[in-house]
LORO-305364 format. One record per atom (N, C-alpha, C): residue in three letters; x, y, z. Coordinates in steps of 0.001 Angstrom, whole numbers, plus 500000, padded with zeros to 6 digits. Example, Ala and Ser with C-alpha at 12.3 -4.5 7.8 and 13.67 -1.06 7.14 Angstrom:
2
Ala513190494310507800Ala512300495500507800Ala513200496700507800Ser512850497750507080Ser513670498940507140Ser512900500030507870
***
This chain:
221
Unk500843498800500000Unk500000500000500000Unk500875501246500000Unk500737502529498947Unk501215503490498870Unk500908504367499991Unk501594505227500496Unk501626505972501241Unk500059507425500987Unk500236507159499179Unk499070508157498940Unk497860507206499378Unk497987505966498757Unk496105505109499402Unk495899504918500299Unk497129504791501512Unk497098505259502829Unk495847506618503373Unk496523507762502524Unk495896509040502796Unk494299508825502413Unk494148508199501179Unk492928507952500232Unk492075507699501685Unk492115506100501859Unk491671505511502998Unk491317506041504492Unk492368506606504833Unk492121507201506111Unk491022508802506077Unk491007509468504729Unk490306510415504643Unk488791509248504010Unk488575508305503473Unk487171507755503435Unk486527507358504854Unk487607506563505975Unk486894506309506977Unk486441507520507644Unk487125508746507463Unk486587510101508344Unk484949510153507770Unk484974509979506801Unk483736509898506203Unk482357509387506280Unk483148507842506243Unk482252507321507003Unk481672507240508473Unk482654507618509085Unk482570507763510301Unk481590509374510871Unk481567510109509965Unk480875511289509742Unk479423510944509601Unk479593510132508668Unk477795509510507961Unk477465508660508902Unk478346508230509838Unk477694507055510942Unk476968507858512164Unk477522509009512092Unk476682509849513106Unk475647510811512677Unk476092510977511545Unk474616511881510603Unk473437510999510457Unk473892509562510047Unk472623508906509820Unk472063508637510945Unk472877508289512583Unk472218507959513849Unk471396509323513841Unk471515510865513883Unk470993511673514454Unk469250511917513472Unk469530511566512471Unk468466511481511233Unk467348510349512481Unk467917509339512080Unk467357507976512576Unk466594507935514167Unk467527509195514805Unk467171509180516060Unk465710510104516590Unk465201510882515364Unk464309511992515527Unk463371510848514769Unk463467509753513833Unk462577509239513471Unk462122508044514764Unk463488507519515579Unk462435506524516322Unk461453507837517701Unk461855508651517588Unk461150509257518657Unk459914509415518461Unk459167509440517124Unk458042509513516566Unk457400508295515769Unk458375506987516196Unk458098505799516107Unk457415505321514789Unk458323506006513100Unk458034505191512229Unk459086504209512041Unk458580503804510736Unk458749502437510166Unk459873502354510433Unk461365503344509991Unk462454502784509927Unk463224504225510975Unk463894503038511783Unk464434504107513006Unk466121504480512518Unk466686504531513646Unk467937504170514196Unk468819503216513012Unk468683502002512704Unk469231501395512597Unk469307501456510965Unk467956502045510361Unk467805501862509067Unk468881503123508637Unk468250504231509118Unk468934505155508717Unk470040505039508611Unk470881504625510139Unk472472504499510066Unk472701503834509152Unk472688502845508589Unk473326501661507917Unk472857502184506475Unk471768502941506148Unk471841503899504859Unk472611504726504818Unk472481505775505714Unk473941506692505255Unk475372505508505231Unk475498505237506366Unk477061504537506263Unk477325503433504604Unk476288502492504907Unk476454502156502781Unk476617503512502226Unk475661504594501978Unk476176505379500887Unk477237505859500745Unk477744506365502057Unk479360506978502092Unk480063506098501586Unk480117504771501783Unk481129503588501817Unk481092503513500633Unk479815503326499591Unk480083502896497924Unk480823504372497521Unk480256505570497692Unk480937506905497506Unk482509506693497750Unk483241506137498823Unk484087506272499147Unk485150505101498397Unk484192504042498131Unk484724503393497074Unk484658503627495412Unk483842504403495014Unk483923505038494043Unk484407506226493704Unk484839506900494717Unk485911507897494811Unk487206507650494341Unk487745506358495654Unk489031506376495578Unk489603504825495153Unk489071503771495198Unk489146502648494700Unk489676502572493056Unk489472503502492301Unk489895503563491097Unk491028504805490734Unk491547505208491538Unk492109505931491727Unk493768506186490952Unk493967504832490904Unk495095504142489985Unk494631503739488607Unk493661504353488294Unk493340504115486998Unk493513505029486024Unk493946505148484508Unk494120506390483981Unk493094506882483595Unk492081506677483546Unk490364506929482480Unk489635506336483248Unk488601506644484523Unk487709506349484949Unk486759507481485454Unk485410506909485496Unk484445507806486271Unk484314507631487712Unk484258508871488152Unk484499508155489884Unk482630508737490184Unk481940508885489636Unk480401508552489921Unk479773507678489286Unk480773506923488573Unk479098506049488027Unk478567504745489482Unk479608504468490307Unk479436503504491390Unk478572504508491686Unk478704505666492574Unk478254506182493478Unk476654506322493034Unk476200506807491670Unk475208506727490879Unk474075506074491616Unk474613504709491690Unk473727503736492070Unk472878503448492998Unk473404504562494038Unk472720504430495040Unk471335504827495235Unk471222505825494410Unk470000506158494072Unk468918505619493686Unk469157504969492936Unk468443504512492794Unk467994503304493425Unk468858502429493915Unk468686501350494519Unk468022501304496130Unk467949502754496509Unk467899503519497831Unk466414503242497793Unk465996503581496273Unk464387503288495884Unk463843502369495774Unk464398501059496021Unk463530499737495597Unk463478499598497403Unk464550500297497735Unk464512499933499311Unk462980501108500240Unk462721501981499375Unk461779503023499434Unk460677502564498878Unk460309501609498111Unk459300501440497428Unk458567499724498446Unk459850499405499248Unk458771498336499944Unk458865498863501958Unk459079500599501553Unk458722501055502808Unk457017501467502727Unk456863501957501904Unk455332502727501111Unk454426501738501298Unk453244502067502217Unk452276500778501730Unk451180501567501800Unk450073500925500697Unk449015501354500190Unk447647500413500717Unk446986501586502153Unk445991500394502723Unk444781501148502991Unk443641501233502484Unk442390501547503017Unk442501503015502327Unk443114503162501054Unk442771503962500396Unk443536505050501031Unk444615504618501645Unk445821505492502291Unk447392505464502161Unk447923506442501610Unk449049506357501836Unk450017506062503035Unk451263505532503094Unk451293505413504489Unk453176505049504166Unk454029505730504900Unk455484505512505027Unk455743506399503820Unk454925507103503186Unk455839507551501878Unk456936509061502408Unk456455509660503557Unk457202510546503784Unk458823510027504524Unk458672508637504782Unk459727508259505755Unk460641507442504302Unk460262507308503585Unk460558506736502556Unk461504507797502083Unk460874508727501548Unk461813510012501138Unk463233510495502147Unk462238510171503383Unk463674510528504014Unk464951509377504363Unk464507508286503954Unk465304507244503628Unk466240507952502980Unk465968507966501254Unk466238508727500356Unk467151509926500257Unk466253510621501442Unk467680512000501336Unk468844511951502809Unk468778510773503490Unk470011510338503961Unk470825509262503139Unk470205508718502290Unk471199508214501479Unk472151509678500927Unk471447510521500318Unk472501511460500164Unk473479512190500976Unk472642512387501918Unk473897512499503117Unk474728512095503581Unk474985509830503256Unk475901509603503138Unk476710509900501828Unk476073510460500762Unk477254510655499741Unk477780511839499754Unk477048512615500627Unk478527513977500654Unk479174513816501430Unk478971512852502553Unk480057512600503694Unk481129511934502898Unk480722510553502324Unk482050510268501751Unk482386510490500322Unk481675511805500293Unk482413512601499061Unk483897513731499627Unk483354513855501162Unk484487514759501243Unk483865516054501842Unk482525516124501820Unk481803517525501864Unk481034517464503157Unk481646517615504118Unk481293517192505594Unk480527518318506069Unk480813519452505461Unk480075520746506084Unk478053520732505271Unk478236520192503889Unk477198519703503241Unk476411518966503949Unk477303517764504338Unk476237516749505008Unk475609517028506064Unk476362517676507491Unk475905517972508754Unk475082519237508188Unk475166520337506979Unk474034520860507200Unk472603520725506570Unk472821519534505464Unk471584518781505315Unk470891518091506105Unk471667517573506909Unk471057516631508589Unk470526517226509301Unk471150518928509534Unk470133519474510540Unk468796520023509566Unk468902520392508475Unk468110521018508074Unk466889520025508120Unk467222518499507632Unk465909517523507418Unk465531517556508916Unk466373517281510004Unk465888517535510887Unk464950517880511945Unk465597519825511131Unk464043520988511357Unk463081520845510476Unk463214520201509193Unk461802519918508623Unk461275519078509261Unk461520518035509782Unk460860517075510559Unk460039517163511562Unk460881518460512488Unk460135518965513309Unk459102519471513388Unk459572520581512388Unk458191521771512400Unk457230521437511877Unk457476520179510372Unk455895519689509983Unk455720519381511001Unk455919518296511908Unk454948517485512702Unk454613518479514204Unk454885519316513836Unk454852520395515032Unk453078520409515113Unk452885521121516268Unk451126521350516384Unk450302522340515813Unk450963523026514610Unk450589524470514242Unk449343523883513159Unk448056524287513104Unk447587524156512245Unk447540524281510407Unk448568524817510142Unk448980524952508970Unk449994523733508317Unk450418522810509035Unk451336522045508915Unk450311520381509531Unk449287520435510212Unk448755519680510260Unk447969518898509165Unk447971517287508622Unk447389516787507991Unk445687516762508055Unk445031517130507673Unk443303516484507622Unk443106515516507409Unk442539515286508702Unk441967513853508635Unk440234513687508927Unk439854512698508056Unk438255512827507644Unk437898511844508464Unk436842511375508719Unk435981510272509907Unk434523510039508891Unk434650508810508717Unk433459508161508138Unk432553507976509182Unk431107508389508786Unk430065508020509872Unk428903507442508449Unk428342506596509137Unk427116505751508616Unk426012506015509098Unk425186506971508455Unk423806507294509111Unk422558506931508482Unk421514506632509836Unk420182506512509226Unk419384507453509673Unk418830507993508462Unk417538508663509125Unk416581508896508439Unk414891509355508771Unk413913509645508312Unk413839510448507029Unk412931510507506485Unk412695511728505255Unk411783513141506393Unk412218513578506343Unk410972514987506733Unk411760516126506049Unk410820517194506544Unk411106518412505061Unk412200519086505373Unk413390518752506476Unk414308519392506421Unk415456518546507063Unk415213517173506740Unk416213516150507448Unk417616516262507140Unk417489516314505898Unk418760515968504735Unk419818517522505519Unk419217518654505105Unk419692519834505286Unk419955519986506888Unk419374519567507214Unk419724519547509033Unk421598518449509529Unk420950517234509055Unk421770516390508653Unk423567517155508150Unk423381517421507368Unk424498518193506941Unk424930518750507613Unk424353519800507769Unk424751521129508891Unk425404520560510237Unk424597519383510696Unk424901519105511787Unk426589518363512017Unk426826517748510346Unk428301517197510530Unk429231517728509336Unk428450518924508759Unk429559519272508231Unk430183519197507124Unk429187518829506390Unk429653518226504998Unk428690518959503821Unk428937518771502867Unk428042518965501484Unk427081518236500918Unk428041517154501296Unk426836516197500150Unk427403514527501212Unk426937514112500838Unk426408512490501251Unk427684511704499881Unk428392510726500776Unk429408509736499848Unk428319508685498921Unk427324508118499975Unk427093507496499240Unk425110507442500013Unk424081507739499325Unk423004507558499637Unk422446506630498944Unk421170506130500089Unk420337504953499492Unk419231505360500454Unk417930505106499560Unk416509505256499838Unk415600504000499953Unk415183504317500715Unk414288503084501226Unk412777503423502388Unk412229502567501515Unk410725502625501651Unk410281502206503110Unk409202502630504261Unk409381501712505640Unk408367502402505659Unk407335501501505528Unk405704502099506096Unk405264503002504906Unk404626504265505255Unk404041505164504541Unk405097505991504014Unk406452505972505047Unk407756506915504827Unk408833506530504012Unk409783507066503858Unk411245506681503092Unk411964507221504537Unk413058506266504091Unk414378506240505052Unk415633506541504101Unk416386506914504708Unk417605507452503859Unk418715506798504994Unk420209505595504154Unk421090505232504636Unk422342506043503935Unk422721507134504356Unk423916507666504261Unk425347507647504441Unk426726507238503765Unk427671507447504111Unk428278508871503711Unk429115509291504893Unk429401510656504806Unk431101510839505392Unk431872511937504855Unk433280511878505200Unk432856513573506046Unk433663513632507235Unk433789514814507754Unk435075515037508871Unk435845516347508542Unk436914516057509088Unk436665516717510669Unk435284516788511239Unk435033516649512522Unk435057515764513328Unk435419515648514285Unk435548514466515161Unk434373513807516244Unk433609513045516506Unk432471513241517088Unk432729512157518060Unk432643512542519352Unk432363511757520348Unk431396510745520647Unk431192509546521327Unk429975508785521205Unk429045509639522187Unk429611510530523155Unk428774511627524133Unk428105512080522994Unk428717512871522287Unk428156513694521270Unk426828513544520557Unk427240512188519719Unk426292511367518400Unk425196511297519582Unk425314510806520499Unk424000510310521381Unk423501511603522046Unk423608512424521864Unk423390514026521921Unk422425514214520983Unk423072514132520092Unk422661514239518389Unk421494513287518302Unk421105511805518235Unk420154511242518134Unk419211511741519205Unk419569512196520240Unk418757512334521895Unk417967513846520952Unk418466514832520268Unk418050515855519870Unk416996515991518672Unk417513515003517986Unk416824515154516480Unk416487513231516364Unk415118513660516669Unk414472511774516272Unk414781511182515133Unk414542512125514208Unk414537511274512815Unk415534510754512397Unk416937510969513119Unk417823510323513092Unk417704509336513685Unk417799507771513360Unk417914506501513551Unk418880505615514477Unk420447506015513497Unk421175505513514035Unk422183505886513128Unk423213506254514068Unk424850506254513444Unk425563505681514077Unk426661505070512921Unk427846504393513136Unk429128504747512516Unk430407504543513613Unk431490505809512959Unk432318504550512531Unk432967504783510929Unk433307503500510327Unk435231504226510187Unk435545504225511472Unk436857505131511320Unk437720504205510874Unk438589504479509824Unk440106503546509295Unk440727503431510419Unk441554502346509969Unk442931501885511241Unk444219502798510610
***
């Protein structure tokens, strides 16, 4: 071993050793909020990326005509097949795709670590960081909407429907069905509203207005 691949080497492990703590601190704000991939995923993503970076840096180094990104290239993409069986698609919900991404952009953070660009990486780490934070912060502007299915029955009278509404909030009915009971029609309604209703509440609500029947809250897992 030359004295220069000596140097090569000892400046890749700084590197990695850089990305081993960028990816713990990434990893460490994700298990606190307990998704899919904590601690362990993260680290071992950044530290691979630095490491192929660091082998595609300097591993060819003795060569007269080479690309020292096409290794590193790869990670990218491959970061994504590892992103694509974080994502799962259930009940008409997205779900891991934001943790997925950030898979994704600590893989890059290990490639500026063991590119050499240490001031890059630690300030992409804090920055995902504070994004992390402040979305999931409590400010209403940064909060997701979330809708609550309720299943209602109730009477026809001359202002059911319109009462109905008002009362949860919505426009229109997901899905209505009419039905005949005695001399009257009944109406079975599904409805999305991003109000939240207590079972105190609903039984408020039926205790108030008769012609309401019966509701049932059909909330996703």
């Amino acid at each position: 071993m030359t004295w220069e691949r000596f140097l090569y080497e000892c400046n890749g492990l700084i590197g990695i050793a850089i990305a081993l703590v960028l990816g713990f601190a990434i990893g460490l704000e994700r298990k606190f909020r307990a998704k899919e991939a904590g601690i362990r995923t993260h680290t071992i993503v950044c530290v691979g990326a630095a490491l192929v970076m660091v082998v595609s840096k300097y591993a060819f180094a003795d060569v007269q005509s080479y690309d020292a990104a096409r290794i590193a290239a790869q990670v990218i993409s491959g970061i994504g097949f590892l992103g694509a069986g974080i994502i799962v698609y259930r009940h008409n919900e997205i779900r891991g795709l934001t943790t997925a991404a950030g898979v994704w952009a600590t893989a890059g953070v290990g490639l500026a670590a063991g590119g050499g660009m240490y001031i890059v990486a630690a300030a992409s780490t804090l920055l995902l960081i504070a994004v992390q934070c402040l979305l999931h912060s409590n400010f209403k502007l940064f909060r997701s909407k979330r809708f609550y299915r309720l299943q209602i029955r109730f009477d026809d009278t001359a202002e059911s429907t319109d009462t109905v509404k008002t009362l949860f909030g919505v426009e229109r009915f997901k899905h209505l069905t009419m039905k005949r009971d005695g001399d009257g029609i009944s109406y079975s309604a599904m409805l999305l509203t991003d109000k939240e209703f207590s079972s105190a509440r609903l039984k408020e609500i039926m205790e108030n207005y008769p012609f309401i029947t019966s509701v049932e809250r059909c909330d996703e897992d």
